[in-house]
C-alpha positions in Angstrom: -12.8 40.5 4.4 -12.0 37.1 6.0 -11.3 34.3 3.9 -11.1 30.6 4.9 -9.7 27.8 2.7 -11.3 24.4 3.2 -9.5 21.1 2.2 -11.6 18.0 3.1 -9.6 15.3 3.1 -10.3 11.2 2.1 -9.4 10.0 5.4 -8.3 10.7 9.1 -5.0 10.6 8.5 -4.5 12.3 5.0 -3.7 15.7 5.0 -4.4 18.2 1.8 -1.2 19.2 -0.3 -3.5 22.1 -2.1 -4.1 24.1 0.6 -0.8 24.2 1.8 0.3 25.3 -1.3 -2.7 27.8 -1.4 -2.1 29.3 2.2 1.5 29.4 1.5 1.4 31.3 -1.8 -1.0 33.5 0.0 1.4 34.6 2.8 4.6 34.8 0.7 2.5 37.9 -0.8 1.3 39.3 2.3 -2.3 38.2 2.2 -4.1 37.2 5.2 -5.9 33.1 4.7 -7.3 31.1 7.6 -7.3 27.0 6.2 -9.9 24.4 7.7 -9.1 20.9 7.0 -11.9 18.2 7.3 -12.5 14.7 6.3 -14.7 13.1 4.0 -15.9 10.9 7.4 -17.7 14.0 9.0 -20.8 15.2 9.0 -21.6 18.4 6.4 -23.6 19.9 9.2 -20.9 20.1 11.6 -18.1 21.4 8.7 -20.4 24.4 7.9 -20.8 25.3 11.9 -16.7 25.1 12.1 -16.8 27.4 9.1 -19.8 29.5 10.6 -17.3 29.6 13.9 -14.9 31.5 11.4 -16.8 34.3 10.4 -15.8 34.2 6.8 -17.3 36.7 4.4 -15.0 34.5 1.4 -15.0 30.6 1.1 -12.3 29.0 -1.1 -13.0 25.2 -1.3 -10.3 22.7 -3.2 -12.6 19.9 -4.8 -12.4 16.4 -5.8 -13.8 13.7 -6.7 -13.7 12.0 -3.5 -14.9 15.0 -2.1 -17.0 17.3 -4.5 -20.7 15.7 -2.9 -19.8 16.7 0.6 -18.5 20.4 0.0 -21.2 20.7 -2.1 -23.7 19.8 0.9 -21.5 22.3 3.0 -21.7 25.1 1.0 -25.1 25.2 0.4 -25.7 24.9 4.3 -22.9 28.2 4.8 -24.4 30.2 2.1 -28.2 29.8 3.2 -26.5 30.8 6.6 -24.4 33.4 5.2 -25.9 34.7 2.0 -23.5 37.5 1.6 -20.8 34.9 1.6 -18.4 34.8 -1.7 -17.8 31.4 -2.8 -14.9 30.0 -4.8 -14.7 26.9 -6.6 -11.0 25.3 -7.3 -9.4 22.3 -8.2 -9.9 19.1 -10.7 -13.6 19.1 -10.2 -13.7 22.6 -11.8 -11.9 21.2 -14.5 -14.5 19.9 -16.9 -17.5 22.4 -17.8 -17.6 25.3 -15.7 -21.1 26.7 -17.4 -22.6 23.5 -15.4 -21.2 24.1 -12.3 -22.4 27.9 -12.3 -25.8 26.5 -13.6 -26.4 24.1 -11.3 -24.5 26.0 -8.5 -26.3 29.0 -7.2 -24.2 30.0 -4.3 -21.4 29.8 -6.8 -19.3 33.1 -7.4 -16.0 32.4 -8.9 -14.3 29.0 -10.6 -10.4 28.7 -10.3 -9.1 26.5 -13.4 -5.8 25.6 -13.0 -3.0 25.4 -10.7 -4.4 28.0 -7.8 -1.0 29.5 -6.5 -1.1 31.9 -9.6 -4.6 32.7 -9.0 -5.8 32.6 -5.1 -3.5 36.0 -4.2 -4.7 37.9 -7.3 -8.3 36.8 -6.4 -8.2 37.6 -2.8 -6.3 41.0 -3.1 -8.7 42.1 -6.2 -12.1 41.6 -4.0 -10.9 43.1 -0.8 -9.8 46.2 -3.1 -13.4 46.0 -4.5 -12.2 44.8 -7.7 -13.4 42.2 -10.2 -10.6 39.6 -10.3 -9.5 39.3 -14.2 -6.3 36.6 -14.4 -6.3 33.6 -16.7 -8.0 30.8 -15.1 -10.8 32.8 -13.1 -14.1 32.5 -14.1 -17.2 34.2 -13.6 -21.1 33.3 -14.8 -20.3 35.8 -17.3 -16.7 35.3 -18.3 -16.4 31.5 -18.5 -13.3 31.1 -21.4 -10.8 32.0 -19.2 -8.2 29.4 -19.7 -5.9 27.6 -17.5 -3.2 28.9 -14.9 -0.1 27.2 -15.0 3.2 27.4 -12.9 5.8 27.3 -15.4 8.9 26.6 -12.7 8.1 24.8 -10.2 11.1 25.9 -8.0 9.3 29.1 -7.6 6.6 27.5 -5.3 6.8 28.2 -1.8 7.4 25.3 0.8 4.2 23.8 1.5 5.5 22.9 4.7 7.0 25.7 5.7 4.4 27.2 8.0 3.1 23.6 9.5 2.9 24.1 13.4 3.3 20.2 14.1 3.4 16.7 12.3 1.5 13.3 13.5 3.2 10.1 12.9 0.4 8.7 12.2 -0.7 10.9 8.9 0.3 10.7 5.1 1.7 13.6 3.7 2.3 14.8 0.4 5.2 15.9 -1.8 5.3 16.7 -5.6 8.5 16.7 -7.6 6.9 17.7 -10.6 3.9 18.2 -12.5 1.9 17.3 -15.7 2.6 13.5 -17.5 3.5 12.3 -20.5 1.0 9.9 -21.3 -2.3 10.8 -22.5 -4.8 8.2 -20.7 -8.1 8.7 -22.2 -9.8 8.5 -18.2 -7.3 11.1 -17.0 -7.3 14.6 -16.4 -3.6 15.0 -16.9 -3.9 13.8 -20.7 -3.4 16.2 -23.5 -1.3 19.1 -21.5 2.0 20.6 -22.1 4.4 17.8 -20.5 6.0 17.4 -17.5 7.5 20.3 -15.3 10.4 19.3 -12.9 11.3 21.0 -9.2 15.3 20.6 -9.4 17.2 18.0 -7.8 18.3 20.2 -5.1 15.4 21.9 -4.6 13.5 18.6 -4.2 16.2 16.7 -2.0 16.5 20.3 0.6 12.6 20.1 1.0 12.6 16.2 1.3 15.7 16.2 4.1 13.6 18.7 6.2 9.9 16.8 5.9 11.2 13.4 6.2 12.9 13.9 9.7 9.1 15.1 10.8 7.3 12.5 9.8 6.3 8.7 8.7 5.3 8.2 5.1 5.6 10.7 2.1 4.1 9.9 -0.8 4.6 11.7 -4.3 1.7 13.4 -6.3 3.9 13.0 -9.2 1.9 11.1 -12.1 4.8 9.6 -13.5 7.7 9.5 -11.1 10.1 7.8 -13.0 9.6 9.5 -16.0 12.7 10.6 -16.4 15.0 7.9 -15.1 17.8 9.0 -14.1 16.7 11.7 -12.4 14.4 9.6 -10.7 17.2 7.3 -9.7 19.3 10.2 -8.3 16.2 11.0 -6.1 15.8 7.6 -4.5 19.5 7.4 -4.0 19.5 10.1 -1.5 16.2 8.9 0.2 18.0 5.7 0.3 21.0 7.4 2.4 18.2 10.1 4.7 18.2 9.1 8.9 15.3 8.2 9.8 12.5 6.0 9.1 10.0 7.6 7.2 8.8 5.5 4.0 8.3 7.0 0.5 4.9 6.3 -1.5 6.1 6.8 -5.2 3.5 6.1 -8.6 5.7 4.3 -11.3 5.2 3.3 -14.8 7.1 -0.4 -14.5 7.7 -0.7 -18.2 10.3 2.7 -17.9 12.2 0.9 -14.7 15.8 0.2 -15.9 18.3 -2.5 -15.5 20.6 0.5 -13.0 16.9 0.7 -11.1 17.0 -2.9 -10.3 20.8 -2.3 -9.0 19.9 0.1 -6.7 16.6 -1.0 -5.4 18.0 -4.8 -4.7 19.8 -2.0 -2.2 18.0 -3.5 1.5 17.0 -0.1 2.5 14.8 -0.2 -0.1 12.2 -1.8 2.1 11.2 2.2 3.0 10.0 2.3 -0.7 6.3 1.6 -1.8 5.9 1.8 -5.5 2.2 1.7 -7.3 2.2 0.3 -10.7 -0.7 1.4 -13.0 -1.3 -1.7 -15.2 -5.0 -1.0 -15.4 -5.5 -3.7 -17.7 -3.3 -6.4 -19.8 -6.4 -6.2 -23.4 -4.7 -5.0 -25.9 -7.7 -3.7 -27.2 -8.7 -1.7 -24.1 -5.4 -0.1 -24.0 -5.8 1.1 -27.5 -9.1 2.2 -26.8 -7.8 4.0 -23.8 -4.6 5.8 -25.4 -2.5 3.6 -23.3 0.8 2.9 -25.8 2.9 0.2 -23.3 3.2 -3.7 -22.9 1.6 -5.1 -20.2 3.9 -8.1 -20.7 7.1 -5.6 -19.6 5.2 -4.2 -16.9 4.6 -7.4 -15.2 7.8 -8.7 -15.7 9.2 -6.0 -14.2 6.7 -6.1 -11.1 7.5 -9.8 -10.9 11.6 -8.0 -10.5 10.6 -6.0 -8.0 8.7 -8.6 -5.6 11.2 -11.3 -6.4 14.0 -9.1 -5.2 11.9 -8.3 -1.5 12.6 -4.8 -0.8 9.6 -2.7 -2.4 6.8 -2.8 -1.5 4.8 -3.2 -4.8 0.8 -1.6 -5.4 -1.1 -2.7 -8.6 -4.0 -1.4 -10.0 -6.2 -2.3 -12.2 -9.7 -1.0 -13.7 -12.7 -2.4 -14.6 -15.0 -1.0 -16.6 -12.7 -0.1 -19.2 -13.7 0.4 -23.1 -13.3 -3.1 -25.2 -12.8 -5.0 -22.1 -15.6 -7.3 -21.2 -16.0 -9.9 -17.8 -14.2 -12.3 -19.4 -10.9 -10.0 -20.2 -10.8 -8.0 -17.0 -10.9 -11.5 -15.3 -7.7 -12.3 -17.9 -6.4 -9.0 -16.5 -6.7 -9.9 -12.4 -5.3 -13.7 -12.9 -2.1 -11.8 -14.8 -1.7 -9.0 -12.5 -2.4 -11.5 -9.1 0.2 -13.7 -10.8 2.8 -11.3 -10.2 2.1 -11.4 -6.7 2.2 -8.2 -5.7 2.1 -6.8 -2.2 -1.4 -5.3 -3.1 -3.4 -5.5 -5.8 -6.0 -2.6 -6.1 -9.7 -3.1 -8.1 -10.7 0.5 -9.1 -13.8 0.9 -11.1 -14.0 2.9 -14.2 -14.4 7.2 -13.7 -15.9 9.1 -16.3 -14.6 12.7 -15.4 -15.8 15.7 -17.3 -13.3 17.1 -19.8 -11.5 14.2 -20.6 -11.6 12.1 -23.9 -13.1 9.4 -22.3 -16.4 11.1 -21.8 -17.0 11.2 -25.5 -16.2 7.7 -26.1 -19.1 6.8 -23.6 -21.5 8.6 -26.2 -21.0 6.0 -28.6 -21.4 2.4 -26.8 -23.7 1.4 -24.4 -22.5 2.6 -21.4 -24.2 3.7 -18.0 -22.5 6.0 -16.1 -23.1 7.7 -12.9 -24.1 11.5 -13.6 -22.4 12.9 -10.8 -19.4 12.4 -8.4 -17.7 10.2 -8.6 -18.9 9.3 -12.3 -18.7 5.8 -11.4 -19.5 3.2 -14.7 -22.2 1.0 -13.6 -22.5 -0.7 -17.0 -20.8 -1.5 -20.3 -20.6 -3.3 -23.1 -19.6 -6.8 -22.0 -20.5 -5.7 -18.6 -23.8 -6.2 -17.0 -24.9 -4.4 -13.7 -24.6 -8.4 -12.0 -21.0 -8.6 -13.7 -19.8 -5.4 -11.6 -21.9 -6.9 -8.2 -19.3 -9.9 -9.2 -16.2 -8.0 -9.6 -16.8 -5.5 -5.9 -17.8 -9.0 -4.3 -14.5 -10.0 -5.3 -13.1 -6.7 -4.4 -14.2 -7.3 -0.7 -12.7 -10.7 -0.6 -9.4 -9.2 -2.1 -9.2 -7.1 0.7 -9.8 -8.7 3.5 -7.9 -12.1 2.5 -4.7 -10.8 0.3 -4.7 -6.9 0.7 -4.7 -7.2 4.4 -1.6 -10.0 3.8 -3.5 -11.7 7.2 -3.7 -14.7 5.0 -1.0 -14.4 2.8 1.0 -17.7 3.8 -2.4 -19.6 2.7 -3.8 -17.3 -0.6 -0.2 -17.9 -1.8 -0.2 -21.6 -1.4 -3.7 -22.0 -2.8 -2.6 -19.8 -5.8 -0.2 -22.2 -6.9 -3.3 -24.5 -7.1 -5.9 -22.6 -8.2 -6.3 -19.1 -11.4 -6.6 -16.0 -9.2 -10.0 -15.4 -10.2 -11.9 -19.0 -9.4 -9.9 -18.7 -5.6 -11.6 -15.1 -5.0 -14.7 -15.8 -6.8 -15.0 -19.6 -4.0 -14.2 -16.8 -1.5 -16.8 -14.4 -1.8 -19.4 -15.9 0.5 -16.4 -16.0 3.1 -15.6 -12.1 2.8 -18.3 -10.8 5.1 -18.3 -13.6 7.5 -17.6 -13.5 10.9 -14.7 -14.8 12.8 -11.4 -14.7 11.6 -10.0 -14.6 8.1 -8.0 -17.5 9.0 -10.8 -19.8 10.1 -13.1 -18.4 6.7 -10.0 -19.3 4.5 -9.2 -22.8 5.8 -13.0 -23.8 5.2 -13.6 -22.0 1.9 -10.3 -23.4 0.1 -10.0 -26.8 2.2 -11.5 -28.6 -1.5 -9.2 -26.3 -3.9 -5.6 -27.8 -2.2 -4.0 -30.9 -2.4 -2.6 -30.8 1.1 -5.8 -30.0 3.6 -3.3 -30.3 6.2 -0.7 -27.9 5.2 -3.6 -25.3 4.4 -4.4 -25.6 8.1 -1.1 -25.5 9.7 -0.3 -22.0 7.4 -3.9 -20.7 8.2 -2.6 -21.0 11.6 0.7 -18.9 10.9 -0.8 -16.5 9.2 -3.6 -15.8 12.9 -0.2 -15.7 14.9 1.5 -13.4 12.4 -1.4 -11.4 12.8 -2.9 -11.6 16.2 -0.6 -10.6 19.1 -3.3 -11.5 22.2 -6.4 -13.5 20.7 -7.1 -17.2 20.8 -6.2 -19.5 18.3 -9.4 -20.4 16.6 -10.4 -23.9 17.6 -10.5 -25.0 13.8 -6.7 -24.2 13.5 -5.7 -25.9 16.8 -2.4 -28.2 16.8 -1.2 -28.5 20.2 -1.8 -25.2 21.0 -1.4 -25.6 25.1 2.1 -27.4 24.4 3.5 -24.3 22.7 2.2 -21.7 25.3 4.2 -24.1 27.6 7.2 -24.0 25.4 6.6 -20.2 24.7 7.2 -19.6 28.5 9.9 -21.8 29.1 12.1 -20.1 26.3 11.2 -16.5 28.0 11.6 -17.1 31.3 14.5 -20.2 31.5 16.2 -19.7 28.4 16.4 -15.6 27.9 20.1 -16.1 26.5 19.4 -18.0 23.4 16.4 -15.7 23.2 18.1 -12.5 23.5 20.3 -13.9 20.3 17.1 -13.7 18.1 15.4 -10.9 19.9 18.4 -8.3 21.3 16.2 -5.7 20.7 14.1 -6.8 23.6 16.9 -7.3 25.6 16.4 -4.8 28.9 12.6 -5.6 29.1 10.7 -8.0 32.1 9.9 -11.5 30.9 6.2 -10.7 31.4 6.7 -7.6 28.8 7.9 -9.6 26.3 5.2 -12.5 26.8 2.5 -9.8 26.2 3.7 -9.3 22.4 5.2 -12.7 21.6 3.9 -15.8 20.2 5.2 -19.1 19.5 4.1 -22.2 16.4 5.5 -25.4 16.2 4.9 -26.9 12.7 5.9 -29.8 11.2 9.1 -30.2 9.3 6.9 -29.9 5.4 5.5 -26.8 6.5 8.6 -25.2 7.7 9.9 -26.3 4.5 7.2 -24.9 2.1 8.0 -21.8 4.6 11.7 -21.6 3.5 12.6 -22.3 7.0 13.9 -25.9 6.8 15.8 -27.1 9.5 14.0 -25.0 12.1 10.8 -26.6 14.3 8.7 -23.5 14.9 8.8 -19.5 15.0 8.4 -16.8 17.4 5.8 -14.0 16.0 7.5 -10.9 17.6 4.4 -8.4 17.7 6.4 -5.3 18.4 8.5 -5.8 15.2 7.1 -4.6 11.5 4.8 -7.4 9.7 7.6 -8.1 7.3 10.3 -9.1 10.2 7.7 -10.4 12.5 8.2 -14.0 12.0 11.4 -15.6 13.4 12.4 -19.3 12.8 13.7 -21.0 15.5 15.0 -24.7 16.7 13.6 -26.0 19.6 15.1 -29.0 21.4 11.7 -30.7 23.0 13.3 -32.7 25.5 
């Protein structure tokens, strides 16, 4: 009896932390699994004929939200192919009523509830023996209180990674230190189990040493990363002291950072760290509503810490939709949480999963709420349909204008001038226009500034911090022939002075290093609302990160 594990991924370059976990559980007790990995970005058609390709009389599928729609489309394709073909059901979409799933389901044969590495070995042995699988967290259309599976030591987990054949650079990959949280969120899955289990220290930093040196960015499934502090701090500190250059992704609660995490992150190789920050929303009434016990005060003052300092990368989120938080306080919520100028600021939208608390309190307010994946709330209390159109309009602008950071020299100048939510909400008819950001920006916001001017001239650093080959928009033009002159008189008769702010480019051609460098003269104010006083203009050095791109320089014009 073949069986095939499918993971179908959000993106190109995710990869699926469940079944590597899954296929690795399976060989550690001898039993045979062949894994698929898709994307979310293919067709279901062309899935089910790679399955089909496989022969597989027994399809294990891990399902999420992102995800649940498609696999459903592909299994129904593979089991009208295939109609002797055993289908298994894990992960958190299984989590929430499995008597709907098997009623709705038909090609449905067994549910997995809980953490699979207990259960996929017992499963797959018991059917090729010709034996009805009977383990806590496996259920059937006629044995559905089953329970849950839990690990109970996480060190007892095989190495995910242990069998992977190669690594891209170019593809995130996932790492857990622990499981469970120990917060209750009312929208969240995790709420209302037994705590948090830990991997050990040791454990953790062996595994870490061996993925890191294989790959670009790791980022932690752990809910609540820093839940415990200390041991959270001894965990960066040895990621801070790894070879290499492969960044860490971590999910933080802000409000539990202390002042000895501040020491050590100030620490300059902290710029491999991203962290995401959960504020979700600064109503004191919503986070009562949702079971969400912190101050959004602390958590913002410590995200305005962290960006002050310059070293993490900083993610906030926030969610709209939520109970007892109408237009007017979620746009409360973005001016706070933009005012702390984070890297990136993330607008979810409210998620109604099955099983959670939250679903009950929909019962009792006015609420519309998608019926299936990905539950989506499409109206509230306080929140008309238009109100959401508002709040994804501004989403879209969010992304392309501060997200991106293509404009960030600009958004930031404008947001000392203008709340958050009035510069987004002028920028909406701007988000899906053409041409560049830049030129969108400068037009949109050239009434909301005092200094029209200076708006242009940092529209224009932000296209060169930005664009290593393409024209300067003619609306951001300032003598733009004059520095391409200058630009090849440094390269070519002055490589001395410019090997002294580029050494790194030091054994390549002149042309070569034209190709991927761009020069801006700006006037003295600018350079000094830059931070760069003193200095004429900068060289935008495309081969280097976006962070260290920008490099200020003198030039003598005579």
């Amino acid at each position: 009896m073949k069986a095939v594990l499918l993971g179908v991924n959000a993106s190109f370059s995710h990869t699926s932390l469940a079944v590597r976990y899954l296929a690795a559980a399976c060989l550690e007790k001898g039993v045979a699994l062949t894994v698929v990995e898709a994307n979310i970005n293919e067709r279901a058609e062309n899935i089910a004929l790679r399955l089909l390709g496989e022969e597989p009389a027994l399809l294990l599928c891990s399902v999420y939200i992102w995800n649940r729609n498609l696999v459903e489309d592909v299994c129904t394709r593979l089991s009208t192919m295939l109609p002797e073909l055993i289908v298994v059901w894990g992960g958190p979409e299984v989590s929430g009523n499995p008597a709907n799933l098997f009623a709705k389901l038909s090609f449905l044969d067994y549910l997995c509830q809980g953490e699979g590495e207990l259960l996929m070995p017992h499963l797959l042995t018991a059917l090729r023996e010709g034996r009805v699988p009977k383990h806590t967290g496996i259920s059937t259309r006629e044995n559905l209180e089953v329970g849950s599976a839990q690990v109970k030591n996480l060190d007892e987990l095989p190495d995910p990674y242990d069998g992977e054949e190669s690594y891209s650079p170019h593809k995130l990959y996932y790492f857990e230190t622990s499981r469970g949280c120990p917060y209750s969120c009312a929208y969240c899955l995790s709420a209302g189990g037994d705590g948090v289990r830990f991997m050990s220290v040791d454990l953790a930093k062996l595994r870490l040493a061996s993925l890191s040196a294989k790959v670009g960015l790791i980022k932690f499934v752990d809910r609540t990363f820093n839940a415990d502090a200390r041991r959270a701090r001894e965990l960066w500190s040895y990621l801070l002291e790894l070879p290499g250059s492969c960044r860490f992704h971590f999910e933080i609660c802000a409000h539990l950072l202390t002042e000895a995490d501040f020491a050590l992150l100030a620490d300059p190789r902290a710029k491999r760290f991203q962290f995401e920050v959960g504020l979700q929303t600064t109503s004191p009434e919503a986070l009562a509503l949702i079971h969400r016990h912190m101050s959004a005060d602390r958590v913002l003052e410590n995200v305005r810490r962290l960006v002050a300092a310059g070293n993490v990368e900083v993610h906030l989120d926030l969610i709209c939709g939520l109970p007892g938080e109408g237009l007017a306080d979620f746009m409360q919520s973005f001016d706070a949480a933009l005012g702390a100028l984070p890297d990136r600021l993330h607008l979810g939208f409210l998620k109604v999963l099955p099983g959670t608390s939250l679903s009950s309190l929909m019962d009792e307010g006015d609420y519309g709420v998608l019926p299936y994946a990905p539950y989506e709330v499409l109206r509230a209390p306080g929140m008309s349909p238009q109100a959401f159109l508002r709040v994804k309009k501004m989403e879209q602008a969010l992304e392309r204008f501060y997200n991106s950071r293509r404009s960030r020299q600009a958004v930031l100048y404008a947001l000392k001038h203008t709340q958050p939510n009035e510069l987004f909400a002028s920028l909406l008819g701007s988000s899906l226009g053409e041409g560049s950001p830049e030129e969108a920006l400068c037009f949109a916001l050239a009434t909301k500034v005092p200094d029209r001017y200076l708006l242009q001239e940092l529209c224009r650093f932000d296209f060169l911090m930005h664009e290593p080959h393409r024209e300067v928009p003619p609306s951001l033009i300032l003598g733009v022939d004059e520095e391409r002159r200058l630009l090849r008189g440094i390269v070519y008769g002055d490589k001395e002075n410019l090997y002294k702010v580029l050494p790194h480019r030091r054994d390549e051609k002149p042309g070569a290093i034209l190709r991927h460098l761009r020069l801006g003269t700006f006037n003295p104010a600018t350079m000094a609302h830059l931070g760069l006083a003193g200095r004429s203009a900068c060289l935008f050095d495309h081969t280097l990160p976006p962070r260290e791109r920008a490099i200020a320089v003198f030039l003598d014009y005579d």
